[in-house]
C-alpha positions in Angstrom: 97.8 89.1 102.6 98.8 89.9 99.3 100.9 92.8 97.7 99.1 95.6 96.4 100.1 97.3 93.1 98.3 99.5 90.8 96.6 96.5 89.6 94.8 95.1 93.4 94.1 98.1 96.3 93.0 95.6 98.7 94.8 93.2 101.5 94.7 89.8 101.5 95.1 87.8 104.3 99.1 86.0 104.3 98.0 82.7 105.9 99.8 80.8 108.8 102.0 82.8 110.9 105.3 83.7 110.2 108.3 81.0 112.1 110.9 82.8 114.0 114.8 82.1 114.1 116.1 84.1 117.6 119.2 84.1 118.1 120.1 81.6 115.5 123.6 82.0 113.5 123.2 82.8 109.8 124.4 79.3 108.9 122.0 77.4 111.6 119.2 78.5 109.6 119.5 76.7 106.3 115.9 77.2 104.4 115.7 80.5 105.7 117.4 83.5 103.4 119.4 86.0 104.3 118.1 89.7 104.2 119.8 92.7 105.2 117.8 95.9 106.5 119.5 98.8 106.4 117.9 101.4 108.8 120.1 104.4 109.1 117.4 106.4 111.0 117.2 103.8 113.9 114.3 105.2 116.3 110.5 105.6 116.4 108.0 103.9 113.9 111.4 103.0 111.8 113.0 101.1 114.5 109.7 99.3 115.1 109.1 98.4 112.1 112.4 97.4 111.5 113.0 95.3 114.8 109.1 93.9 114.6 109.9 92.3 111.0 113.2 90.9 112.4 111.4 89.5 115.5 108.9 87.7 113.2 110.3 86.8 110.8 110.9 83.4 109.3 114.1 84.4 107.5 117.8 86.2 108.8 116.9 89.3 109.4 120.6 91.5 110.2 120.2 95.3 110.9 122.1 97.4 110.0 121.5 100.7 111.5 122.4 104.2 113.0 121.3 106.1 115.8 117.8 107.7 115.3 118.9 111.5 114.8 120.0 113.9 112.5 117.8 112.8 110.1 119.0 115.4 107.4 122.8 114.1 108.2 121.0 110.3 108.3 119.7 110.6 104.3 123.1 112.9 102.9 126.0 111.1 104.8 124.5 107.6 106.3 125.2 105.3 103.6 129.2 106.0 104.3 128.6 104.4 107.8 126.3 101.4 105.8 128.6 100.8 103.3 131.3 100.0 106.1 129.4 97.7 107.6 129.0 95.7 104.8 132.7 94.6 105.4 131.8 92.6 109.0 128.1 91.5 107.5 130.0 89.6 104.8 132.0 87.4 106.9 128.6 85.8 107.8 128.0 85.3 104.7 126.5 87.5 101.5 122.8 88.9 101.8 119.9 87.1 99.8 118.2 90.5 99.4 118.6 94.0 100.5 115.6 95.6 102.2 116.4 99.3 102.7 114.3 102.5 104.7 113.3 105.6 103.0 115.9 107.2 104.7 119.1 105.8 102.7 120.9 107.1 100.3 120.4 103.4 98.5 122.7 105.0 95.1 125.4 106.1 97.1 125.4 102.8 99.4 124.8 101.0 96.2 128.5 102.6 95.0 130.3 102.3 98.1 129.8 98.7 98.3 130.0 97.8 95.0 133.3 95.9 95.1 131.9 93.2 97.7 128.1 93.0 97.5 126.9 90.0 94.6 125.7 91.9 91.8 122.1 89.9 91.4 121.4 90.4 95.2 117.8 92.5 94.4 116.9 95.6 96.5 113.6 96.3 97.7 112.7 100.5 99.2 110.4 100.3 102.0 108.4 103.8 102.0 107.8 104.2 105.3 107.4 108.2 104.9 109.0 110.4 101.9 110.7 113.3 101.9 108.2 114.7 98.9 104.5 115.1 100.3 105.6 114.9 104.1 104.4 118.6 105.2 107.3 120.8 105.9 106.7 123.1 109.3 105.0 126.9 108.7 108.2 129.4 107.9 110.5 126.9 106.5 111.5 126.6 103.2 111.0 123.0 101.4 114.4 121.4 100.6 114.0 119.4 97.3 117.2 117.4 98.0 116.0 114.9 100.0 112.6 114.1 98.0 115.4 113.7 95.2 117.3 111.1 97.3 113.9 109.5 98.1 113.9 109.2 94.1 117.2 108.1 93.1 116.4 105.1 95.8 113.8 103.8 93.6 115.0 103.9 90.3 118.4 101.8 91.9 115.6 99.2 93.4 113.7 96.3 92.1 111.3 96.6 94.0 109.4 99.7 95.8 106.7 98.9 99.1 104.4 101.7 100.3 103.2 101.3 103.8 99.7 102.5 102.4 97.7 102.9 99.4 97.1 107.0 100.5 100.9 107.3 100.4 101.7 105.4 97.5 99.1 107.5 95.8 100.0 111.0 96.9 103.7 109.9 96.2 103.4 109.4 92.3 100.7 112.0 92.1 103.2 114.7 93.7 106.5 113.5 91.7 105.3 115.0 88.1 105.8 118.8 89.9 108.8 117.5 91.7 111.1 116.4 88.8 109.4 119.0 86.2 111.2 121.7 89.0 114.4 120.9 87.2 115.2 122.7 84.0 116.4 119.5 81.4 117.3 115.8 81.5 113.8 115.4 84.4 113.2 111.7 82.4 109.6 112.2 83.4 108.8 108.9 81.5 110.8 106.6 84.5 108.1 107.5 86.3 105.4 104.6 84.9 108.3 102.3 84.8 109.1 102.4 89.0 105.3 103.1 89.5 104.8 99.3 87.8 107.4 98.5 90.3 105.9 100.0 93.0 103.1 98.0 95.6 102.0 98.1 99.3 102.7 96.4 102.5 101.6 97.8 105.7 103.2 98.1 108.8 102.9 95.5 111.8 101.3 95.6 114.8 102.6 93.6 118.4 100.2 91.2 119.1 98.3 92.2 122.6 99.4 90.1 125.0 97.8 89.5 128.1 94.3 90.1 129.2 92.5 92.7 127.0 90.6 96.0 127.8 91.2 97.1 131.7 88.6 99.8 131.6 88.6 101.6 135.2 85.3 103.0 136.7 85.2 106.9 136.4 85.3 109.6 133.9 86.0 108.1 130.2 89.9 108.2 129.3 90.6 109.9 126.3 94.4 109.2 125.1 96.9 111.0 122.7 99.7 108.4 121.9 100.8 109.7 118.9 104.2 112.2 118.2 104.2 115.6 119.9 104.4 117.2 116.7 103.3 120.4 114.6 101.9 117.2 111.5 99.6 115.5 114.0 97.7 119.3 115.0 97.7 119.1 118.6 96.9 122.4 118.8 93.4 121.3 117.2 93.4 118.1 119.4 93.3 120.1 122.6 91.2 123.0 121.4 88.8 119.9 121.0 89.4 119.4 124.9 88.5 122.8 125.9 85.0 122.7 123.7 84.5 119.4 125.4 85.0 120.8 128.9 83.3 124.5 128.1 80.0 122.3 127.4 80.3 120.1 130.5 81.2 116.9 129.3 83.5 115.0 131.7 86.7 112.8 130.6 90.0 112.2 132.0 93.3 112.4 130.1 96.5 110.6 129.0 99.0 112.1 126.9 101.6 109.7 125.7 103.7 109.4 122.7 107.2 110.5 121.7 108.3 114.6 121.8 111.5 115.6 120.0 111.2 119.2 120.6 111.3 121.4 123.7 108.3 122.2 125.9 106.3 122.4 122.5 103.6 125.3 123.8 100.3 123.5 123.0 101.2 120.6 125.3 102.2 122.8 128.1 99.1 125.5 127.8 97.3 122.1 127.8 98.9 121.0 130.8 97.9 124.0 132.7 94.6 124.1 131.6 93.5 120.8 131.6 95.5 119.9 135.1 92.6 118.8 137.3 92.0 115.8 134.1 95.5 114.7 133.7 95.6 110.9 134.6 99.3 110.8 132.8 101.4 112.8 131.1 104.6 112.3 129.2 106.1 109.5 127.2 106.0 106.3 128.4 109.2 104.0 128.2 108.3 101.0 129.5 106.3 99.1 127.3 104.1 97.3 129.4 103.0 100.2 131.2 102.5 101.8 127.3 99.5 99.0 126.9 98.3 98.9 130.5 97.2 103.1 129.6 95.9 101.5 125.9 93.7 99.1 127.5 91.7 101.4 129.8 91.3 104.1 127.1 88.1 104.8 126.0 88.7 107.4 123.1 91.8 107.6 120.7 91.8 110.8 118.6 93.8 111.9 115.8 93.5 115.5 114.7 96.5 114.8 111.9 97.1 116.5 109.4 99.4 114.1 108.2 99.9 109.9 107.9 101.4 107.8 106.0 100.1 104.8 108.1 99.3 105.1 111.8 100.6 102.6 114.1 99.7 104.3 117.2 95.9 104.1 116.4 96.3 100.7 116.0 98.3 99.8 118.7 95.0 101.7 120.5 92.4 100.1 119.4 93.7 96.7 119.0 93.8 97.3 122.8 90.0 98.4 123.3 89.8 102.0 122.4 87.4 103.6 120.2 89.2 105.9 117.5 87.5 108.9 116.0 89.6 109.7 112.9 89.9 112.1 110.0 88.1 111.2 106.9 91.2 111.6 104.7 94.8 110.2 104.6 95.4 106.5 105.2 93.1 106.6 108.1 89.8 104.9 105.5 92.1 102.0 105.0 92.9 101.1 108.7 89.4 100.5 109.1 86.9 98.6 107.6 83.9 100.0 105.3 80.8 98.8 107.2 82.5 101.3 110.7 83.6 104.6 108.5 80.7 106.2 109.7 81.5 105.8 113.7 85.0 106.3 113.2 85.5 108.4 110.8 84.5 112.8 110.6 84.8 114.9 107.9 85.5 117.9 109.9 86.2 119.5 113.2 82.0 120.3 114.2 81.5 116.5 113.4 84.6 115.7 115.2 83.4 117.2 118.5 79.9 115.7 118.2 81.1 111.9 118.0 83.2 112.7 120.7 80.3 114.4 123.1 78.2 111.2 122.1 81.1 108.7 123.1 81.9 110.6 126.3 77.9 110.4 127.1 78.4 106.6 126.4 81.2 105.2 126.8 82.2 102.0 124.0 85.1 99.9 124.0 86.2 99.7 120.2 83.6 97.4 118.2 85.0 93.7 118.3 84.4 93.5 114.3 87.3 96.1 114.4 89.7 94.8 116.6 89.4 91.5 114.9 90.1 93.4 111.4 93.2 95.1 113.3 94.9 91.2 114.3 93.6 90.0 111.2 94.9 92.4 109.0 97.7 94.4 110.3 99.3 91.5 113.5 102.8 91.6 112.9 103.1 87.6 112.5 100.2 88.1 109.2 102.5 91.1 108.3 105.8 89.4 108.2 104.4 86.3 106.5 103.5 88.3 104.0 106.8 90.1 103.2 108.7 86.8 103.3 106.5 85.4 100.8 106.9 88.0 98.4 110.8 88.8 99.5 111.2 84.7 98.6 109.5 85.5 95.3 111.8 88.4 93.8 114.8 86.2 95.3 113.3 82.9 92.5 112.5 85.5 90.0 116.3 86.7 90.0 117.7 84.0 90.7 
């Protein structure tokens, strides 16, 4: 797997998997370099990725984190909190490169630590989401501030990684409007400069381990494993559900995945209504029993209308399940060509149609696809591929 630029939109395949150095001290791993991540929005998809790159690895990977909350706090005031643990991180040694999140205020850190952080250490901005084309909720009022902080970021790095083509695309085609906003000094001409700097490297996924799909006898499972939030469209997810059910078709239902509001009131109408097909309900925090409901789901659907990557389709259909997706976002990259038209509608009448047909007979996802999701996006490919190309900007600096 190569990194893609402006220059090469499509993945290449990293090689051998990536070594691993658990619990090794920094000076036990000699060949290996020493990278700091800083993660000051610790939870989620950016603790995942953060702890799945760690966990494979063949470099010393050291986190430095925060709690996953207050995220508005998190990208203003989290790089105070960084910066001082730069002081305990350096006894171990200085950092070979700096890998930051989205969510740090990488100029600010960048001050606060310039007295005891080697000047040619380079610094690469992982993009896991951005503050800029991320759809605020109806009723509130876009705050540019943090779009701004997502910009400062990569001007101070040397390198920029998208976790998708979609999002570095709809990031550099939304920044003109954003910095023109301002009245003078908007150096619109930067923007070519950090675009050239700019590439993409997905996300990984957890190898399956184990036996494979566990699919029960019964009424096809359809599963919702993604965030309990107004960006994914639940509402439309489960107005799907009652269309389904209105015209007779029969499926059970697991609703999984992460809620960080309140008894959002889609989910519990749903609840209500759709009672006598709930096989689970609520998020799920043991792992294992997260995969043992992946692999005997028939049908993952995303109604989103937002991603940046999606991870939790993945994570389903490396397990077995069938995804019907939106024909838009970064959902045409997770999956190849030659299986856009089974998995992919183009709106919400198509939507329920390949649904109806996959309820009336059930498939597990294609094998040609869960080969392209280990081959492609298995966190050993993945990692392999950012320490080749971390090891290259480390020789090109150096």
């Amino acid at each position: 797997m190569a990194i893609r630029n402006d220059d090469s939109h499509s993945f290449k395949e990293a090689g051998a998997a990536a070594a691993q150095f658990h619990g090794l001290d920094w000076t036990e791993a000699e060949k290996g370099l020493r990278v700091w991540l800083l993660s000051p929005y610790h939870t989620g998809s950016h603790r995942a990725w953060a702890e799945g790159y760690q966990r494979h690895s063949k470099h010393i990977v050291r986190l430095l984190t925060l709690a996953g909350r207050f995220w508005k706090w998190r990208m203003q005031g989290g790089a105070i909190e960084l910066a001082a643990q730069v002081q305990s991180e350096l006894a171990a040694g200085p950092p070979d490169l700096v890998l930051a999140t989205d969510m740090t205020h990488l100029p600010a850190w960048l001050a606060l630590s310039r007295r005891t952080l080697p000047a040619k250490v380079p610094l690469v901005l992982y993009m896991h989401e951005n503050q800029l084309t991320y759809p605020w909720q109806e009723g509130q009022k876009p705050d540019l501030t943090y779009a701004m902080i997502n910009w400062l970021g990569q001007l101070c790095s040397d390198r920029i990684l998208f976790n998708s083509e979609f999002h570095r695309r709809s990031w550099f085609g939304a920044l003109p409007n954003l910095l023109k906003h301002f009245p003078d000094y908007n150096h619109l001409e930067l923007i070519e400069e950090v675009k050239a700097r700019a590439g993409v490297l997905p996300v990984g996924v957890e190898p399956l381990p184990g036996p494979g799909r566990q699919r029960q006898a019964g009424a096809p499972l359809i599963v919702w494993n993604q965030r309990w939030e107004y960006d994914k469209r639940p509402r439309a997810f489960f107005e799907l559900l009652y269309r389904l059910e209105q015209d007779a078709h029969d499926f059970s239902l697991a609703v999984a995945g992460e809620n960080f509001r309140n008894s959002p009131d889609e989910f519990e109408e749903a609840r209500g209504r759709l009672a006598h097909r709930i096989e689970h309900w609520g998020y799920l925090r043991s792992r294992q029993a997260y995969l043992d409901l992946l692999r005997r789901a028939d049908l993952v659907i995303s109604t989103a209308g937002h991603e940046f990557f999606g991870i939790s389709i993945l994570e389903a259909v490396q397990a077995g399940a069938f995804p019907l997706l939106p024909n838009r976002l970064s959902y045409p990259e997770l999956i190849p060509a030659s299986l856009h038209p089974a998995c992919l509608y183009d709106d919400e009448e198509e939507l329920f149609l390949m649904a109806a047909a996959r309820l009336r007979m059930p498939r597990a996802a294609p094998p040609s696809l869960q080969r392209s999701v280990r081959e492609r996006y298995s966190w050993p490919v993945v990692a392999a591929a950012y320490d080749s190309f971390f090891e290259s900007l480390v020789d090109a600096v150096g």
